[in-house]
N, C-alpha and C positions, 0 to 999 in steps of 0.2 A: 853694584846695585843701581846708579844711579844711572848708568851707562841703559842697562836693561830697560831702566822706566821713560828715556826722553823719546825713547818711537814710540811706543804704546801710546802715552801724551800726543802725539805728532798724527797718532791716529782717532785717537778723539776729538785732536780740534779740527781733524778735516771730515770727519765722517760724516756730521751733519749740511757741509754743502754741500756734497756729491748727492744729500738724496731731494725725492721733490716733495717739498714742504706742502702740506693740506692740515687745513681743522682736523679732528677725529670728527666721525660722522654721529651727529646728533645722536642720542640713544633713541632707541623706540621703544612705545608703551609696551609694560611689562606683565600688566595684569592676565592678559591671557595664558604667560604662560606658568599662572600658577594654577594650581587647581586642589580648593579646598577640600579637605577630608570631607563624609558624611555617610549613613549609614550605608552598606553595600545595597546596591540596589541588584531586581533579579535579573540572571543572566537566560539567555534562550536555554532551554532544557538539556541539549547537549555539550553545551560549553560550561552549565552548571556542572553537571553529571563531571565532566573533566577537571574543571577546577578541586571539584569535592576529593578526586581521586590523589594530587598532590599537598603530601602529608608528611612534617617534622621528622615524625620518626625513619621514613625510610630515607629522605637524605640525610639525615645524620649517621646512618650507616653505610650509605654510600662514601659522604666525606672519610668516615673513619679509617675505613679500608683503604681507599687512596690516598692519604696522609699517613698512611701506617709506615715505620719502619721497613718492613719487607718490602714496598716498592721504591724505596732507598731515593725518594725526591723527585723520581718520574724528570729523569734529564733527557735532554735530546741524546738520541744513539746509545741509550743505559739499559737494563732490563726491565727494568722499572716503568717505563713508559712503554716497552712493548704489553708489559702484563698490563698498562690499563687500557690499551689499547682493546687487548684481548676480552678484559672485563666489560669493555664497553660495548663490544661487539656481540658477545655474550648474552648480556642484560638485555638488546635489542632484539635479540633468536627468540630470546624466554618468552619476551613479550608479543610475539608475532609480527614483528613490524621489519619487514623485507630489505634485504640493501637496496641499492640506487642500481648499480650498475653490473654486468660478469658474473652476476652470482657469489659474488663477495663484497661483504664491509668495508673491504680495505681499497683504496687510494695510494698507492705509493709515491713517496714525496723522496727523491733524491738531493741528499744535502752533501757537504764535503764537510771532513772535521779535520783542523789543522793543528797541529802538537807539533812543541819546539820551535814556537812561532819565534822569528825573530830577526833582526834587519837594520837598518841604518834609513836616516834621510839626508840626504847633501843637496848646502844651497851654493850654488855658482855663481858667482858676477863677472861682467864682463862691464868693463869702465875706462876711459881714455886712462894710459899706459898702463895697463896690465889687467891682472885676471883675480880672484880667489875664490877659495873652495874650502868649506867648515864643513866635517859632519856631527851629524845628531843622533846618537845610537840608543837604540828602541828600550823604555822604561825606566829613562834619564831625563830626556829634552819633549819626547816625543810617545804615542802609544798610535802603535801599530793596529791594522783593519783585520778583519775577518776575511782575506784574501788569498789567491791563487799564489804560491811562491812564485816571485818575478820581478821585472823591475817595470818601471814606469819614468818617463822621463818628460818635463814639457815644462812653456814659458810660464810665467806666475802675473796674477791681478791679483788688485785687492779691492774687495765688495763693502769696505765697510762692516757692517755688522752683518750683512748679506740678507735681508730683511728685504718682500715684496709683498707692502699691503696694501692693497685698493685704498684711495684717500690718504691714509697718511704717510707712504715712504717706498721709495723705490730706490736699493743702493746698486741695484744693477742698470740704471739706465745710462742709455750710449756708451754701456759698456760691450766687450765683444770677448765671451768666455769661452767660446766655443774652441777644444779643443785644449783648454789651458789648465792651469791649477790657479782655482780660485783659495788668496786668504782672506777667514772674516774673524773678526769679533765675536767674545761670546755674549748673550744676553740682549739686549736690546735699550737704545736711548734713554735718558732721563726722560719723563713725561709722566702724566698720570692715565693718557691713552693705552700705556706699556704697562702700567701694575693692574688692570684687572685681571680677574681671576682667569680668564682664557689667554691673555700675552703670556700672563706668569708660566701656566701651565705648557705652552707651546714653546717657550724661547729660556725658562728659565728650571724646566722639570728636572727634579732631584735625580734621575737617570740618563747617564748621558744620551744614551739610544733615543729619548723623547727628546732631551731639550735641543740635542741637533736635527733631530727629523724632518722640520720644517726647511730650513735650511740647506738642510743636502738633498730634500725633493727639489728645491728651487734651482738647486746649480747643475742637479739632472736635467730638467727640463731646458734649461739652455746649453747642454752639450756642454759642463765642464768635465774634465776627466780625473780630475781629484778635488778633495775639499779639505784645505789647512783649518784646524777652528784654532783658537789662541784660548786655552781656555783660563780661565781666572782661577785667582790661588796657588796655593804654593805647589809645583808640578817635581813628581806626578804625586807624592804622599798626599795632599791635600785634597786631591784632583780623586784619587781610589779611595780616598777614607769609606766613604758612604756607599759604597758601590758594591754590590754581591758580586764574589765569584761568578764567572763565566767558562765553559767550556769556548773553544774558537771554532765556530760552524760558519758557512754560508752557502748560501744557494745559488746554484750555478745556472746561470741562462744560455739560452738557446741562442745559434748562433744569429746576429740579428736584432735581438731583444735589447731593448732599451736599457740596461743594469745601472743601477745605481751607481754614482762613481767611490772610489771608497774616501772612508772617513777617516784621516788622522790627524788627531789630538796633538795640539803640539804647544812648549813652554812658551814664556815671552823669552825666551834668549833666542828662538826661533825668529820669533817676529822680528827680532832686533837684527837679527844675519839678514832675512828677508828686504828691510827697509832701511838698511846703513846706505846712507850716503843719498838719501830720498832728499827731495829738493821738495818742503811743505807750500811753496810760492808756483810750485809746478804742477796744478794738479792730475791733469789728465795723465802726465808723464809718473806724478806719484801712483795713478790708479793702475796703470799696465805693470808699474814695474821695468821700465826696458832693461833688458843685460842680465836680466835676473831669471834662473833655471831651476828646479826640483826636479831633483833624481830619489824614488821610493824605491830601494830593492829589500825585500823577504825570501826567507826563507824558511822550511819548514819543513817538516812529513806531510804530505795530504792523503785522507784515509776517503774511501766513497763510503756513505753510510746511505742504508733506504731505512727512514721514517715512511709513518702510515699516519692517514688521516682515516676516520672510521665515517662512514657515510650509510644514512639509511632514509627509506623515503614513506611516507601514506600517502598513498593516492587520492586527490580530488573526487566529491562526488558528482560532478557535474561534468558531464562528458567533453565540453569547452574547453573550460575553464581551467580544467584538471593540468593542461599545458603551460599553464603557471603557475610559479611557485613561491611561497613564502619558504626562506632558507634559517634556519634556528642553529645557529653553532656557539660553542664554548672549548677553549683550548685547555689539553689534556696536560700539557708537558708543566715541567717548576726546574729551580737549579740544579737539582741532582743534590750529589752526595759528593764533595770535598774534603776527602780527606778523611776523618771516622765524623764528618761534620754532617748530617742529613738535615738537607731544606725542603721540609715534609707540603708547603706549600696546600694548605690544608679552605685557608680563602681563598689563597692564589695558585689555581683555580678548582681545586677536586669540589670547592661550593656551586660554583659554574657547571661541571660536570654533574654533578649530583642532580641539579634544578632541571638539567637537559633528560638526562635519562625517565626523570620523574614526570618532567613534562612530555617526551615520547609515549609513554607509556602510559597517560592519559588520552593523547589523542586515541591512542591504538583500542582504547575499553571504551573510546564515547557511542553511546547511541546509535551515533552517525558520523561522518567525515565534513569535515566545512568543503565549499565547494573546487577550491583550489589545491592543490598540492603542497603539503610542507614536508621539506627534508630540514632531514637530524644532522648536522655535522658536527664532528668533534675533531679538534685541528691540532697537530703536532708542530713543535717549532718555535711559538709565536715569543719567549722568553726572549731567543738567541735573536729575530730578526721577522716575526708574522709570516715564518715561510710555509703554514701548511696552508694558512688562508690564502697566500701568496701565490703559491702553485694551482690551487683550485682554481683563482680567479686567472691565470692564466691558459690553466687546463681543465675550465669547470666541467661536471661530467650532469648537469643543467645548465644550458643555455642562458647566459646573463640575460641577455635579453628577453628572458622570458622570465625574469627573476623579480617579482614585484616588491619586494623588500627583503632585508637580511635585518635578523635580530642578534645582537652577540648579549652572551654572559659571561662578564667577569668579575671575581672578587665581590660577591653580593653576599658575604656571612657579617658585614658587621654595618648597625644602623649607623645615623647623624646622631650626634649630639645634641640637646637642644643648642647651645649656645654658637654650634654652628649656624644651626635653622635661621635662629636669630640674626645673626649676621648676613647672611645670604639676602635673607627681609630688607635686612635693613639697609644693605649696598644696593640692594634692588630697585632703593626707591620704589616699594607698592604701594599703591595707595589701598588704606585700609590693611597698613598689615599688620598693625594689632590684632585685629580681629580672627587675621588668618595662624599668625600662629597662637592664638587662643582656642584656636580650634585643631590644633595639631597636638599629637603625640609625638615624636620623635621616633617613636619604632613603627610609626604607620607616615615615614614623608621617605619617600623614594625620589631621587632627580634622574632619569632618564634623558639620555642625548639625541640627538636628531637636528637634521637636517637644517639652513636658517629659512626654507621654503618649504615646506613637509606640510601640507594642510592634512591629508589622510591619514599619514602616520601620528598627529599631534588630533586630529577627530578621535583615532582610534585610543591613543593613551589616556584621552580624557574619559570614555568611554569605559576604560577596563578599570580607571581606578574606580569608577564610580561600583563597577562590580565587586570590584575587592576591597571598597569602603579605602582607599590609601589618598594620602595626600602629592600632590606633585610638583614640582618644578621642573618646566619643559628646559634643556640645557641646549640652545643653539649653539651648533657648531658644523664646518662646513665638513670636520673626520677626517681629511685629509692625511694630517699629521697627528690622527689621533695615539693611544697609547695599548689598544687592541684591536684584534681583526678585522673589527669594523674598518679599519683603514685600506683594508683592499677595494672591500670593497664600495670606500666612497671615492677611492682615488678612479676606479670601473664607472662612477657615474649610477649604481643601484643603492635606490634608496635605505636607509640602516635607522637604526633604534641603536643606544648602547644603554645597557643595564649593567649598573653599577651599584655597592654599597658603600662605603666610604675606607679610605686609608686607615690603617691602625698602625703602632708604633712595633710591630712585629713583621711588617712588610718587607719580603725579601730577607728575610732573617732566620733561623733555624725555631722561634721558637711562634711562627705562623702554626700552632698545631689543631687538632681536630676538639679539644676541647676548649678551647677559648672561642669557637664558633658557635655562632648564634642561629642554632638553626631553625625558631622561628621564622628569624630576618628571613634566610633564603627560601623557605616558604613563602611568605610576602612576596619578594621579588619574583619568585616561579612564579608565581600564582597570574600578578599583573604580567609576567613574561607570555604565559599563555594566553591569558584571554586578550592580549594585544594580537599574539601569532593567530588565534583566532578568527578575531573580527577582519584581520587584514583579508586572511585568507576564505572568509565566508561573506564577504562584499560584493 
């Protein structure tokens, strides 16, 4: 053990001078982006009339049916998520509201699903008189990517914790990744800049898919061709405790396309093969690694599956204007079914689903159309890796550039707590937040995400709650490495909203079911969902 622990040690005392040391940047005032409850004020006559139209009961029967046993947890490539596919498409016909594109709802999203995934990792050194070579074989040392059966071979750096934030830390500088397998750390530095609630949730989320995200966008962006993370805790029992089942999907780019490099998880007995014989007095020579090799080879069956995104559109009324569009999505898919184990995913996301068809199908009975165009989408994939939004924003079948914002809904069936409210208040430093949560309910305080420069999109939320009488806190975030498909499309550079309700302790679990959903809440959240996609789109 002790063996194991002195490079790990070797890598937290150099981590911090490889990177460039800055202040955290002063906070900025915070009072704007809260926004007190008060009574609904009125809305224009047709965005009333559509609000009026989004009602408890029929998403509650929406949820029911997609959480139900028979679609057996809507997994990517199951039947389950074809039937809600179908149902979604369906619900859209009844309602009158057209597809997008062909003459059909459907989108097809070509994904690969791998079975009997399985493989080794071997680290080589090459050192004045001789050679060695240890391997690491997969769900021992090491947990294998959602990859193409193959091997991969190239020299190794180490990034540190592989962390690039404006002002406070760069563990890639004068470094040269390109072409290599970058190793990092998991989590990020001691500091109090690292524990607020957005470090937390970017570097340190209960999923591994989030808490490396950021991380593995960085080391794509500089042409690494693999990402080693070292992860913490006892590997891998420790490492999978908390983690749902997964089927092994990934999505295959064009040839050309920028792909992500893959991710493997790997023990500190890894790190320790990686950086034996590291000279901590050497650093630049500790950062490349010289002599030191990674060979990934997998193997597997790879099956093609075609997933479907469901896409529908209402036309602008303003003959202009109508050429852009506000895009409203919520993903259809959940884990599936493991075994006689069904992960009915009832918030995550058939509430999401629910709120979109509910809120289609107000537009579709308003009065009148707001002036711009909004499309429906409903995204397959986003569980295993955001691949339906993924594919859209690669192959959107609207114009990004003519895309004036994207709204996503996820998991919006369960409110805050007060005692979170509280807390948020209170880290927030507001001035006057006595006052503000004296004046809040807990089942009327929604926090919606956006952008940290969004003036129209943060006009606009202020705006809707004041229609839907709800309380808010605007959530700056730049999306990037968010934890739903908003991330396509912030990584595209189109502005987003993300509506969310809060975590519950049934997340990702079998017993996320349709009756423990709140389906006031997701009224609430639809409600503010729409008359934000409104006003955007009637400006």
């Amino acid at each position: 053990m002790r063996r194991l622990a002195l490079p790990l040690n070797l890598l937290l005392a150099v981590a911090v001078p490889f990177a460039a040391r800055a202040q955290a940047p002063k906070p900025t005032p915070v009072a704007d982006d809260f926004v007190s409850a008060r009574p609904a004020q009125p809305a224009p006559p047709p965005l009333a009339a559509a609000l009026a139209g989004v009602k408890a009961p029929a998403l509650a029967a929406h949820v029911a049916f997609l959480a139900s046993p028979a679609l057996e947890g809507r997994g990517l490539g199951r039947r389950g998520l074809d039937a809600a596919a179908e149902y979604a498409a369906a619900t859209l016909a009844l309602a009158g509201i057209p597809p997008l594109a062909g003459g059909s709802y459907f989108q097809p999203v070509p994904v690969r699903e791998i079975s009997g995934l399985a493989g080794e990792l071997t680290v080589e050194r090459t050192f004045p008189g001789g050679t060695s070579s240890r391997a690491f074989s997969s769900g021992v040392d090491c947990i294998l990517p959602e990859i193409a059966p193959g091997a991969l071979s190239a020299s190794v750096v180490f990034a540190a914790y592989g962390i690039r934030e404006p002002k406070l830390r760069d563990d890639y500088e004068g470094l040269d990744v390109r072409g290599k397998v970058v190793l990092v750390l998991s989590g990020a530095p001691d500091g109090a800049e690292w524990r607020t609630p957005k470090m937390v949730e970017k570097y340190a989320a209960a999923e591994a898919r989030e808490r490396w995200a950021a991380k593995l966008e960085t080391a794509r962006t500089l042409g690494a061709v693999a990402l080693l993370a070292v992860e913490a805790g006892d590997f891998p029992s420790g490492v999978l405790a908390k983690e749902a089942p997964q089927a092994a999907f990934f999505l295959p780019f064009e040839a050309g396309a920028n792909a992500a490099p893959p991710l493997v998880r790997v023990s500190r007995a890894v790190a320790d093969a990686l950086l034996a014989g590291a000279d901590p007095a050497a650093r630049p020579a500790l950062r490349a690694l010289p002599g030191t090799t990674v060979t990934l080879r997998t193997t597997g069956t790879e099956r093609a599956v075609v997933s479907r995104n469901v896409i529908a559109v209402l036309a602008g009324a303003d003959p202009k204007l109508r050429d852009e569009a506000v895009v409203i999505g919520a993903h259809m898919d959940h884990l599936g079914k493991v075994g006689d184990t069904v992960y009915p995913g009832a918030d995550d996301n058939a509430s999401g689903v629910a709120a979109l068809l509910e809120i289609a199908k107000a537009f579709a009975a308003a009065p009148q159309p707001p002036q711009r165009t909004v499309v429906f989408a409903f995204w397959t994939g986003e569980e295993e890796g955001k691949f339906g939004s993924g594919w859209w924003v690669r192959h959107p079948l609207w114009p990004l550039e003519r895309t004036t914002a994207y709204l996503n809904l996820d998991m919006i069936g369960h409110p805050w707590l007060a005692e979170e409210i509280k807390k948020l208040v209170t880290d927030s430093r507001l001035p006057d937040g006595e006052a503000f949560l004296a004046g809040v309910e807990p089942a009327d305080f929604v926090e919606p995400g956006l952008p940290l420069d969004a003036p129209e999109l943060a006009a606009a939320l202020r705006r809707a709650a004041g229609m839907t009488g709800l309380a808010l806190h605007l959530d700056r975030t730049d999306g990037t490495h968010g934890g739903s498909d908003y991330r396509a499309f912030a990584r595209a550079g189109v502005p987003f909203v993300r509506f969310f309700g809060n975590f519950f302790p049934a997340y990702h679990e079998p017993g996320d079911t349709a009756d423990k959903l709140d389906a006031s809440q997701v009224q609430r959240v639809a409600r503010l969902a729409l008359a934000t996609a409104w006003l955007l789109a009637d400006r």
